[in-house]
Every structure is written in C-alpha cells, then in structure tokens.
MARNUVEX-19064 format. One line per field, with one value per residue (C-alpha): x, y, z; residue in three letters. Coordinates in steps of 0.5 Angstrom, whole numbers. Layout:
// residues N
xx	[X, ...]
yy	[Y, ...]
zz	[Z, ...]
type	[ALA, ...]
***
This chain:
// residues 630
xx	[-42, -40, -45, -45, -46, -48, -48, -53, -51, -55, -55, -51, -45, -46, -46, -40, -36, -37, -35, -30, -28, -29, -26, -20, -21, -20, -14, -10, -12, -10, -3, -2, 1, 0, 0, -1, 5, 2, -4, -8, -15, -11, -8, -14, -15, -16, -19, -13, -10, -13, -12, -15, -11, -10, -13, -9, -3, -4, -7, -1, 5, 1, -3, 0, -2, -8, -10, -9, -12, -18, -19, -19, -25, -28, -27, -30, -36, -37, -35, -41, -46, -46, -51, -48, -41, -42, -44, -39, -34, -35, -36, -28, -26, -29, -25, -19, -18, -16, -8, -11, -16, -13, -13, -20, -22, -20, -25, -30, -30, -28, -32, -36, -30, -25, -30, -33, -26, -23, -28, -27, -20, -22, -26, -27, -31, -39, -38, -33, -39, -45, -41, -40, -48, -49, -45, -48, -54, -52, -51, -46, -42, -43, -38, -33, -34, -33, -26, -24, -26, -23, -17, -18, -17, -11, -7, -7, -5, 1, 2, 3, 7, 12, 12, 14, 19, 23, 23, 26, 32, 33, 35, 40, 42, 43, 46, 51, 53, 55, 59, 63, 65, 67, 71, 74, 76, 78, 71, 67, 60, 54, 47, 42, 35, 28, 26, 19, 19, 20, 15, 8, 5, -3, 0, 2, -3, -1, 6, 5, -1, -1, -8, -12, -14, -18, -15, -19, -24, -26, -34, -38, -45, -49, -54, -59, -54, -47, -43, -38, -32, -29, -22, -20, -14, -7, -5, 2, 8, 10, 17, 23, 28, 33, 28, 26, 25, 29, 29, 31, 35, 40, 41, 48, 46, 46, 41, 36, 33, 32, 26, 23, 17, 19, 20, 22, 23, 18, 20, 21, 26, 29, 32, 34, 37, 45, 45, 42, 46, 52, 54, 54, 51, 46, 39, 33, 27, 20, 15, 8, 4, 4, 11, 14, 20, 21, 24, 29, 31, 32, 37, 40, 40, 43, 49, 51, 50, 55, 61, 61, 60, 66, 67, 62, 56, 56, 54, 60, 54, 58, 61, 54, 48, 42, 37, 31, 26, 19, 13, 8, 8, 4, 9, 14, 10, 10, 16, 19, 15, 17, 25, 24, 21, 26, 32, 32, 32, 35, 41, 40, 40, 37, 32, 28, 24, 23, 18, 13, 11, 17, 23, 31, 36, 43, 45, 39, 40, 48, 45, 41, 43, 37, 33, 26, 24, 21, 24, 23, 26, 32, 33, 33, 39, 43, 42, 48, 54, 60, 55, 57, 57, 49, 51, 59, 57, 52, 52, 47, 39, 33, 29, 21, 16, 21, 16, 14, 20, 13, 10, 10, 15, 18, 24, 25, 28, 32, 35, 37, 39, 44, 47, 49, 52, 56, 58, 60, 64, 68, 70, 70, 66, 62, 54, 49, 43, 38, 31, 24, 18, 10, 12, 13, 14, 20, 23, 31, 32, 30, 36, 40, 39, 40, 47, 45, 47, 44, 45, 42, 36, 30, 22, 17, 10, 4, 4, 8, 3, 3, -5, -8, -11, -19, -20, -28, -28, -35, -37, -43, -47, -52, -50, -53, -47, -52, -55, -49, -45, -51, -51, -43, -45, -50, -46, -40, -46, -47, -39, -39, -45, -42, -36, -39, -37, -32, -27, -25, -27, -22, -25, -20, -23, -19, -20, -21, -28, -30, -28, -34, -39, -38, -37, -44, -47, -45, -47, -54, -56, -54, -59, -63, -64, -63, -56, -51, -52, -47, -41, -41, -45, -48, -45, -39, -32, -31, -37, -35, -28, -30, -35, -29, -24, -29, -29, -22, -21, -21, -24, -31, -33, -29, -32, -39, -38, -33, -39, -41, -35, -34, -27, -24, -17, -13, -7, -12, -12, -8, -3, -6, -13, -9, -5, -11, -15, -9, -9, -16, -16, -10, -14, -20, -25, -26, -30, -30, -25, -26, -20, -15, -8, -4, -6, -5, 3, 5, 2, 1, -7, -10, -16, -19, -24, -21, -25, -23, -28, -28, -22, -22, -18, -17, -11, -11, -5, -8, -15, -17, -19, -15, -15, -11, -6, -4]
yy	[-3, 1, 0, 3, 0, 3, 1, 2, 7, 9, 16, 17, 14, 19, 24, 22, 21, 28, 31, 28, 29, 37, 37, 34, 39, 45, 41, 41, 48, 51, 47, 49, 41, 37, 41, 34, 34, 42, 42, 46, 51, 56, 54, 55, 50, 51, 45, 45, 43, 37, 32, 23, 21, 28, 24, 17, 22, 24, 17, 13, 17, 14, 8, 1, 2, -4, 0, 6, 5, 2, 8, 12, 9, 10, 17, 19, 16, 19, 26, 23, 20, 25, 29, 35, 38, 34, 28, 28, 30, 24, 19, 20, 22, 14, 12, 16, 17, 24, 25, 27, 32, 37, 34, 31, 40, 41, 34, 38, 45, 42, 36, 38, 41, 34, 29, 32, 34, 28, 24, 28, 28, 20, 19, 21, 21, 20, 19, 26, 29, 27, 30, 36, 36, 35, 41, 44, 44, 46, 52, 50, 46, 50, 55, 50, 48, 55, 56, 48, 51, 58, 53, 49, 56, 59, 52, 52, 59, 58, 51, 56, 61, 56, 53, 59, 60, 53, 54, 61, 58, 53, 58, 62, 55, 54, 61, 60, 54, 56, 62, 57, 53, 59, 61, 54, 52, 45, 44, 39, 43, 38, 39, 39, 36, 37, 30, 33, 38, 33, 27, 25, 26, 25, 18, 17, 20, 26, 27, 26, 31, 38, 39, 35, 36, 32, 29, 32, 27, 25, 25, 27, 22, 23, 16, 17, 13, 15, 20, 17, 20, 17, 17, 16, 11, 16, 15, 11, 16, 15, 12, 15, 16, 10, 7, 0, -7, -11, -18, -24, -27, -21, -24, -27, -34, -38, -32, -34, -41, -36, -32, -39, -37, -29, -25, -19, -16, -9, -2, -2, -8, -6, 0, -3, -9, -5, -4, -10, -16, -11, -8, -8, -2, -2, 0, 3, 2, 5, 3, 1, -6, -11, -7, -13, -11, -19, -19, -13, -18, -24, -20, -18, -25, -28, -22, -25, -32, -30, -29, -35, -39, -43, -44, -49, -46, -49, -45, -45, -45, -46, -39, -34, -33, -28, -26, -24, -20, -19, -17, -22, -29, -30, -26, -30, -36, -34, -32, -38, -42, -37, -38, -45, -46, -40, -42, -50, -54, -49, -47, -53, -46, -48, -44, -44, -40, -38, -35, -36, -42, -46, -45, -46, -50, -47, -53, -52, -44, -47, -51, -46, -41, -37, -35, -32, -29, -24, -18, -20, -27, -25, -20, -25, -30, -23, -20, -22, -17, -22, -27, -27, -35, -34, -27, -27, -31, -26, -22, -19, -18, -15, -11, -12, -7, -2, 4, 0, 3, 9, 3, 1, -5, 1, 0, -8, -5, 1, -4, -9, -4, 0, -6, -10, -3, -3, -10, -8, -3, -6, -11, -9, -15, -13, -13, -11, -8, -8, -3, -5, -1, 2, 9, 13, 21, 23, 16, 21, 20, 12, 12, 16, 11, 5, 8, 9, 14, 18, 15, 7, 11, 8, 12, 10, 14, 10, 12, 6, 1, -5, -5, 2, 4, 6, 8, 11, 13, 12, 16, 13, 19, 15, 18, 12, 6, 0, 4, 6, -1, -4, 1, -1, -8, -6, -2, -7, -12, -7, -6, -14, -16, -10, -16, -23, -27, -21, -22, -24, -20, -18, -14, -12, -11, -9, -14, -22, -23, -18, -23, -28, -23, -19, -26, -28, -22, -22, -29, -28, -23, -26, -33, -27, -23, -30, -28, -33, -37, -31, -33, -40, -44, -51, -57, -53, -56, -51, -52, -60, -58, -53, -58, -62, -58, -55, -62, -61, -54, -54, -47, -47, -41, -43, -49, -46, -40, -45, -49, -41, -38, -35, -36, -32, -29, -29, -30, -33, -38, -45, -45, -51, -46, -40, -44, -48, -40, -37, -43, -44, -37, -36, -42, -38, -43, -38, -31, -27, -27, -23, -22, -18, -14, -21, -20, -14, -13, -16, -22, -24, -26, -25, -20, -15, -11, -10, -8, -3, -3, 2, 6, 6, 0, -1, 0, -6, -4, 4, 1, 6, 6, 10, 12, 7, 9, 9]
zz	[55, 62, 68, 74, 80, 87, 94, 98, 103, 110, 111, 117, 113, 108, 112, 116, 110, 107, 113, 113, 107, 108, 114, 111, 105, 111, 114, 108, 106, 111, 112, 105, 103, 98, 92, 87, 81, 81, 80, 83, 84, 83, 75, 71, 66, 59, 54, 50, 55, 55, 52, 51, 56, 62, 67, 66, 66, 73, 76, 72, 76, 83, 81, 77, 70, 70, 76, 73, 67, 71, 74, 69, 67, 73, 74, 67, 69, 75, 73, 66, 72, 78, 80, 83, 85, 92, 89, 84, 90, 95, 89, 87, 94, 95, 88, 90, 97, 101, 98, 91, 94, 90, 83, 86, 87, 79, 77, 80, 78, 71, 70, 65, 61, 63, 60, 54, 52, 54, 49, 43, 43, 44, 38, 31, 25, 26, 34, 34, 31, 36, 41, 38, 37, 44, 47, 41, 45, 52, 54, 60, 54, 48, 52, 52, 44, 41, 45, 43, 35, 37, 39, 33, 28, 32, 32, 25, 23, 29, 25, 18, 22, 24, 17, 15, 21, 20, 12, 14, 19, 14, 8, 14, 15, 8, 6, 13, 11, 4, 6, 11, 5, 2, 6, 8, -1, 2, 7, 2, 1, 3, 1, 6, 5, 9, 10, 12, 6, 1, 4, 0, 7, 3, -1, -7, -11, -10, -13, -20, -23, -20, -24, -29, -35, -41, -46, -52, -54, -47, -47, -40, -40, -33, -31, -26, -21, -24, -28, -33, -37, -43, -45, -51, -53, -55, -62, -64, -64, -71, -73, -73, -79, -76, -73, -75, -71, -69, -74, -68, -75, -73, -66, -65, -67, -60, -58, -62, -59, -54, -57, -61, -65, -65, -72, -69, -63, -61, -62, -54, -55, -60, -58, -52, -56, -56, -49, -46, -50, -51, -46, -37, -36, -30, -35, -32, -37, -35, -41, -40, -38, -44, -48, -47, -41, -40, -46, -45, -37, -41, -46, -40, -38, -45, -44, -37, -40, -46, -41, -38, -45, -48, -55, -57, -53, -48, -41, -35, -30, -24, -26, -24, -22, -24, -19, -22, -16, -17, -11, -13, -11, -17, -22, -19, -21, -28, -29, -27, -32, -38, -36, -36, -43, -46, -42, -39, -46, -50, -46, -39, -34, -28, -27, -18, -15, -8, -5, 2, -2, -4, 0, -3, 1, 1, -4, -8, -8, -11, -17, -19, -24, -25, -18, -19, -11, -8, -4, 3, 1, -2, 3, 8, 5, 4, 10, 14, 12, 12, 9, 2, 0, -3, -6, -9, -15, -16, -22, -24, -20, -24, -21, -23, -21, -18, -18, -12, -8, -6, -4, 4, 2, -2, 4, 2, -5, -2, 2, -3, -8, -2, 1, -7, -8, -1, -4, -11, -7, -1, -6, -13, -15, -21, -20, -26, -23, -27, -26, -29, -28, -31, -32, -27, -26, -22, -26, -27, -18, -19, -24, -19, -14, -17, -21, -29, -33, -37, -44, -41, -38, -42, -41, -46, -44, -46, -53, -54, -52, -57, -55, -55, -48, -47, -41, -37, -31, -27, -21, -17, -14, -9, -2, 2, 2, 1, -4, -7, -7, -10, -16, -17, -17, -22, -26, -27, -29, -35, -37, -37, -41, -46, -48, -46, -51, -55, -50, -43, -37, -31, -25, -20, -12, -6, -1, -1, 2, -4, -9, -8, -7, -14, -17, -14, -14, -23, -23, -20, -23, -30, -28, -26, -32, -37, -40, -37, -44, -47, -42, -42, -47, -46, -48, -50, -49, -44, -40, -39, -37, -32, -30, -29, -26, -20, -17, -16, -13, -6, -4, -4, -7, -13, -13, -14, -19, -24, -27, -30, -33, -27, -22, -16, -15, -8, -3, 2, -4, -3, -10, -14, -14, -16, -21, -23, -24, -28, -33, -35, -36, -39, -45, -44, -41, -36, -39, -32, -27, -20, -16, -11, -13, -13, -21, -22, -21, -28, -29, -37, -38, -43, -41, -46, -40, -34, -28, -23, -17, -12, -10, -3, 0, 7, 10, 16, 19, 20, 21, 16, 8, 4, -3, -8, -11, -19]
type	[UNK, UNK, UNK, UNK, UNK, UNK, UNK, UNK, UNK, UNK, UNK, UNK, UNK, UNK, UNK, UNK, UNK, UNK, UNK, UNK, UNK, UNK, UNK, UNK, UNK, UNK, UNK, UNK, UNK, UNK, UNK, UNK, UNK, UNK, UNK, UNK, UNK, UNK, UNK, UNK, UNK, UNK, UNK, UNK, UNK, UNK, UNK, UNK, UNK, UNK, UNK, UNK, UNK, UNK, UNK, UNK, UNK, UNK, UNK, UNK, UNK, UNK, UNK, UNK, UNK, UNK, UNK, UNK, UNK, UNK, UNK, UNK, UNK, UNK, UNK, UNK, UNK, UNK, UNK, UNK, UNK, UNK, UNK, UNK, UNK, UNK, UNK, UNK, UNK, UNK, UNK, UNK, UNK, UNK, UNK, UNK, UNK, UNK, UNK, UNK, UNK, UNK, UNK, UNK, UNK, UNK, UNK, UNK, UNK, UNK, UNK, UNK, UNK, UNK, UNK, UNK, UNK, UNK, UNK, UNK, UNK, UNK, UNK, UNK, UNK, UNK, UNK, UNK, UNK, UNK, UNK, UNK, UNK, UNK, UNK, UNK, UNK, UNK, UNK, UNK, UNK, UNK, UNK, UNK, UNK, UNK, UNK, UNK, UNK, UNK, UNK, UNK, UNK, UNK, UNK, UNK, UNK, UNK, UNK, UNK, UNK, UNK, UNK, UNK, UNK, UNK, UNK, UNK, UNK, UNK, UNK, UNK, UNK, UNK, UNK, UNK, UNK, UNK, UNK, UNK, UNK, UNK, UNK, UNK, UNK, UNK, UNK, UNK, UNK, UNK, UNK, UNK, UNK, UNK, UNK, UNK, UNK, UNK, UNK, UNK, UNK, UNK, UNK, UNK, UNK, UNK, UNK, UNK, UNK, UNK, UNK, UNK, UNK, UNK, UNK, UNK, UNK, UNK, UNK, UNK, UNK, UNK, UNK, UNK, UNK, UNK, UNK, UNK, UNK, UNK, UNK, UNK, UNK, UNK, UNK, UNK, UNK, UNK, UNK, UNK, UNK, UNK, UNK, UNK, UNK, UNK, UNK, UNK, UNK, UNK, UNK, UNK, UNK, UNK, UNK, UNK, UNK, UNK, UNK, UNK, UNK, UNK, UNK, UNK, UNK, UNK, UNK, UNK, UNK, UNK, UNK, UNK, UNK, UNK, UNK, UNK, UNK, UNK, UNK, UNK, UNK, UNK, UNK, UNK, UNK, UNK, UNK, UNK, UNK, UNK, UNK, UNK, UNK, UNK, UNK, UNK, UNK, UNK, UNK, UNK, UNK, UNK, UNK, UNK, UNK, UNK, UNK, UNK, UNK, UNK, UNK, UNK, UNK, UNK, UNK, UNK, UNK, UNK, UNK, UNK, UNK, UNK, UNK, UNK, UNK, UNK, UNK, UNK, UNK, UNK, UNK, UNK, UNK, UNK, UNK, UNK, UNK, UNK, UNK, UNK, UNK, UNK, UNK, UNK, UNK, UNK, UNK, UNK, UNK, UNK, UNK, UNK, UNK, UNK, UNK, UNK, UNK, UNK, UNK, UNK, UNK, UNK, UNK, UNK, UNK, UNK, UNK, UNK, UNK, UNK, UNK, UNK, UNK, UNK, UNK, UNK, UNK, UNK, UNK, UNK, UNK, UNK, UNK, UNK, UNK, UNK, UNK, UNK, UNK, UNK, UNK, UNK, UNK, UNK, UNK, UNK, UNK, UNK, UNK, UNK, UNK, UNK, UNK, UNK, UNK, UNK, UNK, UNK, UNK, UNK, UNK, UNK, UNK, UNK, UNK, UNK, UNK, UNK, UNK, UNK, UNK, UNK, UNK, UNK, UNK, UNK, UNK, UNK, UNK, UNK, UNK, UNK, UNK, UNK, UNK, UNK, UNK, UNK, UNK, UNK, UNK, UNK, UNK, UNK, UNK, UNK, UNK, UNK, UNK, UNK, UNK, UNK, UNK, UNK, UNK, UNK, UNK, UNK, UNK, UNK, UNK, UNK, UNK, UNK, UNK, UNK, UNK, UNK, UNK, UNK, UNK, UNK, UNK, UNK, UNK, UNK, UNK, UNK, UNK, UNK, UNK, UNK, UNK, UNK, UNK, UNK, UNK, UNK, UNK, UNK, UNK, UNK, UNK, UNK, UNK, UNK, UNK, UNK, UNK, UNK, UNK, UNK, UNK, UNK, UNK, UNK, UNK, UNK, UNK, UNK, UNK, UNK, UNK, UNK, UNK, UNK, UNK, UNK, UNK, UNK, UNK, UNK, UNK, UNK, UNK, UNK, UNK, UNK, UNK, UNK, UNK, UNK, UNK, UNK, UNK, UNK, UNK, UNK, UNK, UNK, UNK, UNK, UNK, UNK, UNK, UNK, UNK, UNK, UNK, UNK, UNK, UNK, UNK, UNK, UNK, UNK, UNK, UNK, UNK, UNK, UNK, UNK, UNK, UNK, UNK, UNK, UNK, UNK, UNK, UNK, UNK, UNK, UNK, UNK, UNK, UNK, UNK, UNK, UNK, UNK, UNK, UNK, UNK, UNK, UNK, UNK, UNK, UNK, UNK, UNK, UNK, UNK, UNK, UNK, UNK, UNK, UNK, UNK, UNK, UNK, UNK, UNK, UNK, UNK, UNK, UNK, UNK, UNK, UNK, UNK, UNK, UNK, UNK, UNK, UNK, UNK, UNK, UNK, UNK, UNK, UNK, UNK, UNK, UNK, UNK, UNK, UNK, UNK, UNK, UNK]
***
C-alpha cells in the first residue's frame, strides 16, 4: 500500500519556492542550457514511447539505483495525486531539484499520459483491463487509449510485414548461398536453419495435430455442469503372415533366467527381439505405455552382458557397465528393484541407484554394473571433459522417456547424448545409445539425433496396446472458478464411484497441495453420501493393514486418509512414505489414489481408471499457468 505524506507548509514558503522555481525556469530558458539527455518540450512525446520503465531510464542515469528506484515511485505518485499542473510542478521541483527542469516540463505536459501508460505496460490481466475501463471513462484519457489501440494494430501489421521480410531475405540468402556453391565444387554446402521459425513458441501442445477430428464412435453427451466426449478404444492391428511371438524357450539358454515366469514375449518384444539381443545397433523404440519397453532395455542389457561372458556363463563384471537413465525418481526407484530381481540372483550383476535420495561414491559407482539415475546425476559424474574414469567402461546408456527432450529438462538429455558421441568420436571407444519412448510425432528427427539408422527405428502406434485405451474427455462449463472447481470435485466423485470395488482409481493433479485436498474432498463426499463401504470394507484384510500402516507414514495428510482406501502421492513426500504408498497400492489395499506427474513417467501400477484433473498447470519459474502438455 502506497501513502502520501505532506508537510505542513506556510504560504510564504509556498510562494517563495514557486518563484524560485519559475525564475529559474525563465533563467535556463533563456540561456538555452541544460537540455536533459535530450529531452525536451519541443520532442512531442508519443505513448508508444513509453514504456513500464521511461521514468526510471531517465532517473537511473542521475540518481544510484535504490534512489532511483525510489524516486520512480515517487514520481508516479505525484503525477497520479497533483491537483493541478502548478501543484504537480513544485512537488517534483522539490523531488528532483532545478537541474532536471526539462524533464520535470515533459512530466508536467504529459502526466497523464507518462502514468497511465506506464501502469498499463506494468500490469496485465484483470488489473490491465480496469485500467483501460477507467481511461475508457475519461474524455482527457480515452485520446491517449485509441492512439495506444491504434498503436496496438499498427504494431502487428509492422510485425507481419517484417515477418515476411526476413523470410524473404532468407530465401535471397538462401538462393546466394547455393549459387556460391555452385560455382565453388570443392566449398561444402551448408543448410541454414531458422531457429525462430522452427521454435514451438506456444508449447508443446501444438507441434503434433494441425486439426482435430473424432474417431468414429465418439459420442457428445451435455450435463447441466459439464460436456463430455467419448473416444472409443482402437481395434488391435491383425497379425502378420510371418508374424508370431516370440516363445522365452527360444531365447539362448543363459538368457531365459532373465524372463522368469514369461511364456513369450509380446508383439512389440518380439519384433524387437533380433535387433536388441543380436546386434549393437543404436535403436529407438516409440511404443505406447504399458507395451512392455523394459523388456526390449533388458534384451539390451543381456546383449552387453553376453560380450563379457566366459564359457561357463559366468559375467566379467569389471569389464562394462550399463547406464540406465530415467526422469523420475520414482521411475528409478522401480527399476532398480526390477533389475535386481531379473539380473542380481540370476546372473550377480549389481545393480545401484543414484538419484537426490541415494548418493553413488566413486567406489560405489566401480562396483556396480548397472546404474539406474537421473539425467541431472548422470550429467553431473560426466561433465568434466577430460574426466573419463566414471564413463570409459561405459558401454551402453538407455534412455527412457526420451520424448522429454521438448521438455524444459529436454537440454539435460541433449547434453548427455552430444557429449557420449563426442566421446565415441575422439576415442573410438564403442557406446550403445539406446532411445525409449511414448509415441511421438517427429520420432524420425529423435533417431537422427541419437545416430539409428532406419532399419533399427521401431514406432508403434497405439493399436499395439496390450490393453485397449477408453478414453472421455470432460469440459466444466461453469464460468465462476469456485463454482467450476467445485463442479470438478463433483465430477470425479462421479468417475470414481463408477469403478469402486471393479478396479483401482489413479487421479492425477497438478500441484502437491492439490493432492490432500481432492482426496479429502473424495473421501468426504463418500462419508457424506454413505458410499465409503464400496472403497474399503470393514473387517476386511486390507482394512487392518491400512490401519496399521497409517500409524506408520509420517506425512499427516496421509496418516488421515489411508484408514479409508485413500493415499496421496508426491515429491514433497520423504521416500518411506512414497515407497510405503507405491506398495500397498501396488497389493491392491489402496482403491484410489491422488497424486502429482512423480507417477506419471512410467511408473508400472496397477491402476485400470486413470483421473486427469484440469489442464492448467502452473508454471512456478514464469509465474504463470499454462496448458499441460500431452
């Protein structure tokens, strides 16, 4: 809150100071001095001119800046609180002194147009819009409004029309550069890319589908509060004629420990089954959630194994290493525990893990065959250059969740990718780099990027889904957010009173806080409405180990909602609680769980509904929400 103080003032004073100031006015006037950084009365000052930070330009060159950045304030104020022109002139004389008389006449024939324009350029949004209201409403200010609007139009017919211009240039520069090629045979050609051009300036939700179009089958149903539309599941691709799965008692003997309790491998194993096992082929796989990409990692794995095997199976386990690197820690927490029941008694392939939560010491790091981490971990142990003792056994790094490379951590993975081929290159030392990934549109460039030839690129679209996919899009049309946030709520209690007690319920939210507040607000209207019986029955066995294990969790949140059937889900949450939430509802004691993306990346649980609630996420490093990203 800004106040305004003033000082009691005799007249005389008043007087005296006016005079002085106009005779000093009339002074420098005549003399023709002191023009301040060229301002003056006789540059007529536009709005476009000004900017959220005019005055403190002028005032930073002459004042230091926590003066300067007083001032400013202060000088906005006056030019908001004065009365008149006169007032308005002593007020600043008094602020700034005689020297700046020049830029103290252009505050004075402009004020209103300096402060409100500076105040729009420094708001937006709800605030921006009452500004405009207000100038709206003024005769002496709606004048300065049109010619800003005005302003507002001209600007973006200039930006479209140097748009075209560059573009234009570009192809002159473009047609020059290929003619000096031409006329130069031994001068390599170069491509020349525009970076702005190619840039996905509104996210990533954009750079997949042009247009959209319902499948057939969908079906449009409007509620008083919401719309909603269904998508029916694809229908299975049909089989090949050389198709057929691959039977795990086809697999070379010492392999087969490795898929203990597997009859045959899935379509998408199988047809990855040659190039992973046999070959050292970078590979790319593109296939939906669920289709089974740890299996083709773990192919991957045995293959590099198999090098370092002697004659009576037994693994030369100081000879390689593998580097396995995925984006959650919850992800790395899961794999680590599937590699070591596959790979540890099997085959004694030690198996570590590295994230925020477990540190790896370098002797640790030696031991240790398998090293499931992070990207910024792994980043970290290899970003010296002439360091290579963590990285020279290194011969193979898999890449999980690699359509994370649009995402902001998306130049993590770039580094890590251009460094290892740099390595390969300077020392001719052989690194496998292997890309697992959701399906994604431009998955060709991703091969490109990480070297895979054509024939070791694998996509598979989501007709390849063991499970079939329903999917029903639901859009709240209240307009008032509490309103709307309360019809949500409402809504997902509906979707998960349709399959209490058929299957378990994931509801994905997009901030931790949000995570306790659905759950309870799930839980409550169950209690509520008496329907708390169809998550969780009592005297059952799940009830008395939820029982149990709540007076074990720490979080409080969690502590209250277990006894229920409910849990919650997050980073803020310390690891015993995470892995205490992951395993009770991985055993089905927990029937809905509410949790943040920590789940989202992969991470095997054994959920048939799956919740996504709102589509807005903040975005805490721009201060501002923005739309989730498929």
């Amino acid at each position: 809150m800004v106040t305004e103080l003033k000082e009691d003032k005799s007249e005389d004073e008043d007087v005296g100071v006016e005079a002085i100031y106009e005779g000093t006015l009339r002074t420098a006037e005549g003399s023709g001095g002191g023009k301040a950084d060229g301002i003056g009365e006789k540059k007529q000052l536009n709005p476009r001119d000004i900017d959220a930070h005019w005055v403190k330009r002028y005032l930073s060159k002459h004042f230091d800046p926590n003066e300067s950045q007083q001032k400013t304030q202060e000088v906005l104020n006056i030019l908001k609180n004065s009365v008149d022109d006169r007032a308005c002139e002593n007020a600043l004389v008094l602020l700034l002194g005689f020297t700046h008389f020049d830029f103290i006449k252009q505050l004075c024939q402009n004020r209103h147009m300096i402060y409100y324009c500076t105040r729009l350029k420094q708001t937006q949004g709800e605030e921006r819009e009452a500004i405009e209201n207000e100038m709206a409403s003024k005769p002496e200010l709606k004048n300065i409004l049109d010619e800003l609007i005005e302003v507002r139009e001209d600007d973006i017919v200039a930006t479209e029309r140097g748009k075209r211009d560059k573009a234009a240039q570009q192809r002159r520069m473009n047609e020059a550069a290929q003619e000096a090629v031409a006329a130069a045979s031994w001068t390599q050609q170069r491509k020349v890319y525009d970076l702005e051009d190619m840039a996905f300036a509104q996210g990533s939700h954009t750079m997949s589908n042009k247009k959209c179009v319902l499948p057939d089958g969908s079906q449009r149903t409007q509620k008083k509060s919401y719309e909603s539309i269904y998508v029916p599941p694809l229908k299975p691709k049909p089989f090949g004629e050389n198709e057929k799965l691959m039977d795990i008692e086809d697999l070379p003997k010492w392999a087969r420990p490795a898929f203990k309790g597997y009859r045959t491998l899935n379509r998408i194993q199988s047809a990855i089954y040659k190039k992973g096992l046999h070959t050292d082929n970078n590979l790319l796989v593109c296939a939906p959630t669920g289709a089974g990409k740890t299996n083709v990692a773990l192919l991957c794995i045995l293959r590099e194994m198999s090098k370092h095997m002697n004659e009576d199976t037994t693994i030369r386990k100081d000879e390689f290493k593998c580097i396995y690197v995925a984006p959650m820690r919850s992800l790395v927490q899961e794999m680590v525990g599937s590699f070591k029941q596959r790979l540890e008694e099997a085959y004694g392939i030690t198996v570590g893990e590295m994230t925020g939560d477990v540190q790896m010491s370098k002797e640790q790091f030696m031991l240790t065959q398998l090293i499931v981490c992070t990207p910024e971990k792994y980043d970290i142990i290899t970003r010296k250059g002439g360091e290579r003792s963590y990285t020279q056994l290194v011969t193979l790094i898999i890449f999980d969740e690699i359509h994370l490379l649009h995402d902001e951590r998306g130049p993590v993975l770039e580094a890590l990718v251009a460094r290892t081929i740099r390595q390969i290159e300077q020392t001719r030392d052989a690194c496998r780099l292997v890309g697992l990934s959701a399906t994604l549109p431009n998955y060709k460039d991703v091969a490109r990027f990480i070297r895979v030839e054509p024939d070791d690129l694998f996509f598979f679209d989501n007709s390849y889904r063991p499970v079939p996919l329903e999917q029903e899009y639901i859009g709240a049309t209240e307009k008032k957010a509490l309103k709307r946030y309360q019809a949500m709520n409402e809504i997902i209690y509906d979707k998960v009173l349709e399959s209490a007690g058929r299957s378990q319920i994931l509801v994905f939210v997009h901030s931790r806080k949000e995570t306790a507040k659905t759950a309870k607000a799930i839980r409550d209207a169950c209690i509520e409405r008496d329907s708390i019986s169809k998550f969780l029955r009592e005297g059952s066995a799940s009830t008395e180990v939820l029982r149990t294990e709540a007076e074990q969790a720490k979080n409080i949140d969690l502590k209250d909602l277990l006894p229920y059937g409910f849990a919650i889900h997050h980073a803020g949450m310390n690891r015993l609680d995470r892995s205490l939430v992951e395993d009770l509802f991985a055993d089905k004691h927990i029937q809905v769980l509410v949790s943040t993306a920590t789940l989202a990346w992969g991470v095997n649980l054994p959920a048939q509904t799956v919740i996504i609630k709102g589509t807005q996420v903040y975005n805490h490093k721009k201060v501002v929400g923005q739309k989730l990203d498929h």
